[in-house]
C-alpha positions as CSV (number, residue, x, y, z in Angstrom):
1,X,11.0,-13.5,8.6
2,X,12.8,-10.0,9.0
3,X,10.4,-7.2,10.1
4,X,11.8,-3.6,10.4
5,X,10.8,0.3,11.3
6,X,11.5,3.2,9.4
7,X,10.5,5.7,11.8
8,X,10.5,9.3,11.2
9,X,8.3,12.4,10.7
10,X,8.2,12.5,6.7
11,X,7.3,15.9,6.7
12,X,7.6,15.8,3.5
13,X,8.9,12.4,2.3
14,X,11.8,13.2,0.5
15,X,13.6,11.4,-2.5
16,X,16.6,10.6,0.2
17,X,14.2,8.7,2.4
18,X,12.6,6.7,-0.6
19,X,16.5,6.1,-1.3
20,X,16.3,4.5,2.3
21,X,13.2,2.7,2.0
22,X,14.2,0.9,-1.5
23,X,17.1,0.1,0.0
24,X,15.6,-1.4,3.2
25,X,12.7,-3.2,1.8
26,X,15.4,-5.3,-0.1
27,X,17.4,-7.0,2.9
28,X,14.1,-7.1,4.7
29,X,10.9,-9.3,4.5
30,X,8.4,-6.5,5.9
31,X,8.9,-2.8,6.3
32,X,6.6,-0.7,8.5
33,X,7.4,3.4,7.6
34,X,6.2,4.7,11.4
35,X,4.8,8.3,10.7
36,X,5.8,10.0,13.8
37,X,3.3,11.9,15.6
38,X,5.2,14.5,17.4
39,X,2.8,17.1,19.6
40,X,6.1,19.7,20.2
41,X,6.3,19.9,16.4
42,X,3.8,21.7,14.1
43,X,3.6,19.5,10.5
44,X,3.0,21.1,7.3
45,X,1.4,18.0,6.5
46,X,-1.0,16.8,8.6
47,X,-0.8,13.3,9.5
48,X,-3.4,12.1,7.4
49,X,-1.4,13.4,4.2
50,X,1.9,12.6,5.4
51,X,0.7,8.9,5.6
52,X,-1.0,9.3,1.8
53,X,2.3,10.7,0.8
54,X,4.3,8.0,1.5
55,X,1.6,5.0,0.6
56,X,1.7,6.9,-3.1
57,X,5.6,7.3,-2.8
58,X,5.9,4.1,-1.8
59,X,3.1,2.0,-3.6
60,X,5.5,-0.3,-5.8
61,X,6.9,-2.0,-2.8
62,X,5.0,-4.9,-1.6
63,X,6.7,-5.4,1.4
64,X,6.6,-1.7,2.8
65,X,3.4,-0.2,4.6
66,X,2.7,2.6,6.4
67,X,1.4,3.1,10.0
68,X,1.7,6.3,12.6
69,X,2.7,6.1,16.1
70,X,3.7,8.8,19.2
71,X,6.1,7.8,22.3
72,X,9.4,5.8,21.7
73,X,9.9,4.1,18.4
74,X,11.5,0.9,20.6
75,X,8.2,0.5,21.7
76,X,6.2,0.9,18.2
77,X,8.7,-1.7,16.7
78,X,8.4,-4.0,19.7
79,X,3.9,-3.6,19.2
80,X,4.4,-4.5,15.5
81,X,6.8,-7.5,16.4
82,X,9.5,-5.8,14.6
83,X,13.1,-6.7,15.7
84,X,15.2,-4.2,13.2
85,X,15.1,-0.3,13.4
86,X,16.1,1.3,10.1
87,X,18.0,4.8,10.0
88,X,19.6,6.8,7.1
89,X,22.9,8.7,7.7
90,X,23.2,11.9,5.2
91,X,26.6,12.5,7.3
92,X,29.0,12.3,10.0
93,X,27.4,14.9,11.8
94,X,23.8,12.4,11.7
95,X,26.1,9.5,12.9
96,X,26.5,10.9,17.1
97,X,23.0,11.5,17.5
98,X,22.1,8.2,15.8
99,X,23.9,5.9,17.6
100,X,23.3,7.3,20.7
101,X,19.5,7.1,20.0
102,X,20.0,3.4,18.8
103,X,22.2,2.4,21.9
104,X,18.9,4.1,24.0
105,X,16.9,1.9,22.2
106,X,19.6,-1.4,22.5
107,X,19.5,-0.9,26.2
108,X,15.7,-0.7,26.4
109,X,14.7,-3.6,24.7
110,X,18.2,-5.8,23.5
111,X,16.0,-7.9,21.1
112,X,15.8,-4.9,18.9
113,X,18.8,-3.7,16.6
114,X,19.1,-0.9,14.3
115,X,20.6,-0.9,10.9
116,X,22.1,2.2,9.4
117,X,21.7,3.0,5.9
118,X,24.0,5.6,4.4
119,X,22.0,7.7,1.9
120,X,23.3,7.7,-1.7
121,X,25.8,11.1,-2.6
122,X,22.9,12.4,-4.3
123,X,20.4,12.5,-1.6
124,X,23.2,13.7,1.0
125,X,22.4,17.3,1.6
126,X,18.5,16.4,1.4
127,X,16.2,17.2,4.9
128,X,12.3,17.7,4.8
129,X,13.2,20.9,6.1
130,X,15.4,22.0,3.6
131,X,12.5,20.6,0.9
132,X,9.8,23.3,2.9
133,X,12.2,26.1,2.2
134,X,12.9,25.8,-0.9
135,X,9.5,25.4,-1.5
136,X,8.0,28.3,0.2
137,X,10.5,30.2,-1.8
138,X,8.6,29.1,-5.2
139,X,11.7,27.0,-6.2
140,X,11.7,23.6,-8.1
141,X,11.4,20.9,-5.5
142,X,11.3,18.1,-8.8
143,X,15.0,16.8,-7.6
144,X,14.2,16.3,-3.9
145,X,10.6,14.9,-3.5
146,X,8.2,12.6,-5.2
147,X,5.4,13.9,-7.8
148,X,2.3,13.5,-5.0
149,X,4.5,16.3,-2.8
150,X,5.0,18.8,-5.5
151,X,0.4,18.3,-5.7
152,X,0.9,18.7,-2.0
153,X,2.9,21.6,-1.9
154,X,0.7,23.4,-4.7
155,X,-2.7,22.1,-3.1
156,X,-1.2,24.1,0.5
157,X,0.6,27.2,-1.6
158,X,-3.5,27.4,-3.2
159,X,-5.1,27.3,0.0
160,X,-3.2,29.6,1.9
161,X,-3.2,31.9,-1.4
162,X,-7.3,31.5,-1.0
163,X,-7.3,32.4,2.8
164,X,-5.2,36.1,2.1
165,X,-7.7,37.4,-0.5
């Protein structure tokens, strides 16, 4: 049996990591998406609704759940008996960093690979951040994330509408 990580912050999940994840959950037997907890970084999403995020976005895959995890991802797929990392590459630029990160991870524990997953043309340009831009700008954020994060986005755009009156 083939058990792999997806780790990653999701902040929000964005169509190109579903890409990933659809992808992935078909040359694997289990997927575990590891929602990053990352204390230097301040979510829009809180953990809690990152995590509900991607179990909706990700619901029609019976081989895929979703659990969080802080420290070094080599770790959190050796806990889960995981012996396959999964990463997307949107570009070149991604690839450096990547492999660097996944030789890191090689050399810590060698039972664990990584797999690189090249994110379809349309999802190239596509980063959470870019997503929380647009966003805060009132644009239409249809083409880059899931339905439940548009409700997301309008449940936070409400409340933070409620807290300046």
């Amino acid at each position: 049996m083939v058990k792999a990580v997806y780790p990653g912050s999701f902040d929000p999940v964005t169509l190109g990591h579903l890409d990933v994840i659809r992808r992935a959950a078909k040359v694997v037997d289990e997927l575990i998406i590891g929602v990053l907890v990352n204390s230097a970084k301040k979510p829009m999403f809180t953990l809690e609704e990152r995590m509900e995020l991607i179990k909706e976005a990700t619901a029609e895959f019976p081989n895929v759940t979703v659990k969080t995890f802080h420290g070094l991802t080599v770790e959190f797929a050796k806990e889960n008996d995981a012996h396959l990392i999964i990463r997307g590459l949107r570009a070149v630029t991604d690839f450096e960093s990547e492999m660097q990160i996944a030789q890191t991870n090689h050399s810590i524990e060698p039972d664990i690979d990584t797999m690189f997953f090249t994110t379809s043309l349309e999802y190239a340009f596509l980063s959470s951040t870019i997503v929380k831009e647009v966003a805060f700008y009132g644009a239409d954020i249809s083409k880059f994330v899931p339905p439940g994060v548009i409700r997301a986005f309008e449940q936070k755009k409400q409340a933070i509408n409620g807290q300046q009156m």
